[in-house]
C-alpha positions as CSV (number, residue, x, y, z in Angstrom):
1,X,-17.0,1.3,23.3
2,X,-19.8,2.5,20.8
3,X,-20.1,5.7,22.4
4,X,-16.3,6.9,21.8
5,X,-16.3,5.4,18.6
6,X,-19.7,7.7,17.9
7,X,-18.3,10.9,19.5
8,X,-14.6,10.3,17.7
9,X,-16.4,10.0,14.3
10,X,-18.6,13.1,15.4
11,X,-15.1,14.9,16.3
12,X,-13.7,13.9,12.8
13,X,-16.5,14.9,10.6
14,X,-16.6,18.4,12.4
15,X,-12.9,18.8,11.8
16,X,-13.4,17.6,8.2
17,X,-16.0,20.7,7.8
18,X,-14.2,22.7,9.0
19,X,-11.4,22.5,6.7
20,X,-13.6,22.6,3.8
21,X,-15.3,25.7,4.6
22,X,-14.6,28.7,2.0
23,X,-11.6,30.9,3.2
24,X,-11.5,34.6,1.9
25,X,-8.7,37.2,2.7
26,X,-9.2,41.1,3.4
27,X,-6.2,42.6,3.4
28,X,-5.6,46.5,5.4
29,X,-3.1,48.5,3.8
30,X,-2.4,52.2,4.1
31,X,-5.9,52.7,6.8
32,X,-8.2,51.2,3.4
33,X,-9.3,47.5,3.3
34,X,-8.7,45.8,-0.1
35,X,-10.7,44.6,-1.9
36,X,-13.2,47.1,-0.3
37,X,-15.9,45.2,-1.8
38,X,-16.3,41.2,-1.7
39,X,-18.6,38.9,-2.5
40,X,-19.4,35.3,-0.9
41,X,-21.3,32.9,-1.7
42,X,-25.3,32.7,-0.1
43,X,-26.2,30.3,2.7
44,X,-22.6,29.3,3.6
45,X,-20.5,29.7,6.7
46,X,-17.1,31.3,5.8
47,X,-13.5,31.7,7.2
48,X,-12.6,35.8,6.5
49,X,-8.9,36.2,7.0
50,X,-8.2,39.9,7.4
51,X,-4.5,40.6,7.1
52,X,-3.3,44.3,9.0
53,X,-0.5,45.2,6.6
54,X,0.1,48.6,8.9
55,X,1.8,49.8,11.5
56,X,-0.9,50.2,13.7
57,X,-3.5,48.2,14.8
58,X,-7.4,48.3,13.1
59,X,-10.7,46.8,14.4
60,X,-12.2,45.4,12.2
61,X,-16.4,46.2,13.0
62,X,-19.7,45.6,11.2
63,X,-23.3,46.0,12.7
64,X,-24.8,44.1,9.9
65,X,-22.7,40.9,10.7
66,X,-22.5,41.3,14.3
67,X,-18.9,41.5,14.3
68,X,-15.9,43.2,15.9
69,X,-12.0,42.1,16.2
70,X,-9.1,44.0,16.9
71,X,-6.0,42.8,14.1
72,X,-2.9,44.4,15.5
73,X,0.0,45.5,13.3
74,X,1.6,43.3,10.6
75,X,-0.4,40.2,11.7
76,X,-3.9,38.6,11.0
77,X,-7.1,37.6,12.3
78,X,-9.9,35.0,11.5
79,X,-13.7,36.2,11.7
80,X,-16.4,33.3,10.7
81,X,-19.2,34.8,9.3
82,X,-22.4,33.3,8.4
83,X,-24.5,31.9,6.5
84,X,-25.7,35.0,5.2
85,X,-28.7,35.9,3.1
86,X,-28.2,37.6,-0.1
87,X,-27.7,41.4,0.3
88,X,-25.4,43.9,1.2
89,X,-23.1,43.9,4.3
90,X,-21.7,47.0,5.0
91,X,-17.8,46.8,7.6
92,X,-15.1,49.6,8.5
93,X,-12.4,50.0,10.3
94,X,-12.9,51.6,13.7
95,X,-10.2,53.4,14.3
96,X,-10.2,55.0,10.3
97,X,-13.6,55.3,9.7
98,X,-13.7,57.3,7.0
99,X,-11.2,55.4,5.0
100,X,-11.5,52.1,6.0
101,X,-15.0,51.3,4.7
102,X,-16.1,48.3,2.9
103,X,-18.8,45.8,1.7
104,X,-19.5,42.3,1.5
105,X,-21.9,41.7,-1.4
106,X,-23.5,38.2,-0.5
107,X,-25.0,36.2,-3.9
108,X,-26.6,33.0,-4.6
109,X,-24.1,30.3,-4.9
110,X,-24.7,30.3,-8.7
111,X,-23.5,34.2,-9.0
112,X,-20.9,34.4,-6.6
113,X,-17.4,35.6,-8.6
């Protein structure tokens, strides 16, 4: 009995983090990300939610995060990134690279805004 009441409190306090973790939207529109530059907070785990506002589908793609995701049209995906060191984090779109090109600027928590 104290091993499911440990791994349901485990369960719970996961779920709880999750829910507080800092969401932040992208949004494609017309082959160009907006903002096309956005800055997060240092040392924290975030939720991006990129919205594909276009009638045909983007990949999302960055080397320096390590990250790649397909977000067909009119719909949305969710890429967890982090926690990042301060710097610059350069993404694009794969299938417009030369106008889908962006940057996350990651600050200290105390400069981030």
């Amino acid at each position: 009995m104290g091993k499911s009441l440990i791994s349901l409190s485990l369960l719970l306090l996961s779920t709880l983090s999750l829910a507080e973790r800092p969401k932040f939207t992208l949004t494609i529109k017309g082959h160009l990300f907006y903002p096309d530059q956005l800055v997060l907070p240092a040392n924290t785990k975030v939720k991006l939610i990129v919205l594909n506002e276009d009638d045909t589908p983007e990949q999302f793609d960055s080397f320096d995060l390590n990250r790649e995701k397909v977000i067909f049209p009119h719909s949305q995906g969710v890429i967890f990134i982090g926690p990042l060191a301060p710097g610059e984090y350069d993404f694009f779109g794969e299938y417009h690279q030369n106008s889908a090109l962006g940057k996350i600027i990651v600050k200290g928590n105390e400069n981030v805004n």
